[in-house]
Legacy VTK file of the C-alpha trace (Angstrom):
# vtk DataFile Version 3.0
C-alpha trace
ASCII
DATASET POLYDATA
POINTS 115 float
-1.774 20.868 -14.315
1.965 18.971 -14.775
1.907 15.072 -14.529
4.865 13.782 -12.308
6.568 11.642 -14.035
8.454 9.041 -12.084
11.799 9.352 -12.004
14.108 6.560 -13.124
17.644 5.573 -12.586
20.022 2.761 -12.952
19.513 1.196 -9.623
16.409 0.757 -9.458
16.134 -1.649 -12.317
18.063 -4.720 -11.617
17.515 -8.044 -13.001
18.178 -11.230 -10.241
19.396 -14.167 -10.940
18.058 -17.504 -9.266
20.287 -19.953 -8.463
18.738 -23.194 -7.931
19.790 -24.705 -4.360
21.979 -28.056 -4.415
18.684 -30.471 -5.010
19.265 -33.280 -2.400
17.984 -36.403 -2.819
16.228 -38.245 0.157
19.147 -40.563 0.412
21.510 -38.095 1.206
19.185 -35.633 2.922
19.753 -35.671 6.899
17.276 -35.797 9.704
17.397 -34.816 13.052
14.468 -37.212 13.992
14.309 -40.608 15.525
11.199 -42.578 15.926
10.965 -44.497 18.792
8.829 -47.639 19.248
6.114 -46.952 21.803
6.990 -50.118 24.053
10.141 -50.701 24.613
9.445 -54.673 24.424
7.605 -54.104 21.130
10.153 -53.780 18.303
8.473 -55.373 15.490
5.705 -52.750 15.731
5.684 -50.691 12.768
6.168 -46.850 12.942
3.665 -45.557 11.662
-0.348 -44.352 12.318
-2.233 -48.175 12.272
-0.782 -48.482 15.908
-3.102 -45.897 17.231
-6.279 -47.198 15.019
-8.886 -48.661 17.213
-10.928 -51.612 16.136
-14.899 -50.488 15.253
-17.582 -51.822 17.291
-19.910 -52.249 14.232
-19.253 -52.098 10.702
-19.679 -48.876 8.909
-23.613 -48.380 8.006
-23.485 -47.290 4.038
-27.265 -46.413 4.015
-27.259 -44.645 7.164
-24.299 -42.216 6.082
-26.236 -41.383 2.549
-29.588 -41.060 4.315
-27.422 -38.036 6.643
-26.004 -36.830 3.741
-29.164 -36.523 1.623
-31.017 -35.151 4.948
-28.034 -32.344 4.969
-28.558 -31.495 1.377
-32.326 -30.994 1.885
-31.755 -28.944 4.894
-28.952 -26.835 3.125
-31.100 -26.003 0.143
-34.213 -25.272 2.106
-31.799 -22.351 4.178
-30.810 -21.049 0.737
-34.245 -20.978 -0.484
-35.330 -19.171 2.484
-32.588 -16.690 2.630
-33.139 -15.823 -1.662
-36.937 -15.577 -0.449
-36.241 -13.725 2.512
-33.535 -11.406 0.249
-36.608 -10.623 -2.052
-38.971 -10.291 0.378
-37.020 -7.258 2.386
-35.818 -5.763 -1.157
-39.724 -5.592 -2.219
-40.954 -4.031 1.260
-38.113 -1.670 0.753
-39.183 -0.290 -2.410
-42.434 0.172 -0.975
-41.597 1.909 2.048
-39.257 4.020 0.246
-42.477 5.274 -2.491
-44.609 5.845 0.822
-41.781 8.434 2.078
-41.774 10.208 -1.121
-45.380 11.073 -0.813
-46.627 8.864 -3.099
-49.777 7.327 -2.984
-49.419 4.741 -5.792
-47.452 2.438 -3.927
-48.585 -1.131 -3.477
-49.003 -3.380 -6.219
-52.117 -4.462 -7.615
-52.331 -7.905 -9.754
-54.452 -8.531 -12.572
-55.783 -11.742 -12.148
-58.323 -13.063 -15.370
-61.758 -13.444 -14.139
LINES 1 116
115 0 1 2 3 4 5 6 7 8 9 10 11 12 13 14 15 16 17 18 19 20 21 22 23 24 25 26 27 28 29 30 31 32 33 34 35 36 37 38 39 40 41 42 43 44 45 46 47 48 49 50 51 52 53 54 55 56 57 58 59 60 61 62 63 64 65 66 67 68 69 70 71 72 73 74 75 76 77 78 79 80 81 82 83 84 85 86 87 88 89 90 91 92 93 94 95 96 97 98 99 100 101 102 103 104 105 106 107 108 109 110 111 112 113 114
């Protein structure tokens, strides 16, 4: 059998150069965008997100929050422990099903427990 060798020429091996682009400061950097004031009465409002913050009713409940978040831990590692058991439980019932369809008689495991 031959082996193909690839063939190679001139053009397909070029080397690129990269240029780096004129870096432009923020100073001289232009923008399209103008940011207007939401009111037009309202110029000493500052432009940026606190204007849409709303003031909480009630402080913000510490204990509460880790109480949720431990809850959610318990809850997430009680669905992986259930899933792994699950996992094991189908892979073992497979095994067994699949020694019944051979023919075999031998089958189901017996434990030797010290009397």
């Amino acid at each position: 059998m031959k082996s193909q060798q690839p063939i190679a020429s001139d053009q397909e091996h070029r080397v690129l150069e990269f240029r780096p682009r004129a870096s432009l400061t923020p100073s001289t950097r232009q923008t399209n965008v103008v940011v207007q004031p939401r009111h037009k009465d309202s110029k000493n409002e500052p432009l940026d997100l606190s204007r849409y913050e709303r003031p909480r009713e009630q402080p913000d409940d510490f204990r509460q929050r880790m109480l949720a978040n431990i809850a959610a831990f318990a809850f997430t590692v009680a669905l992986t422990a259930i899933g792994i058991w699950l996992a094991i439980s189908i892979a073992d019932l497979r095994r067994t099903q699949d020694c019944v369809l051979m023919g075999r008689r031998d089958c189901v495991r017996i434990s030797a427990q010290p009397s």
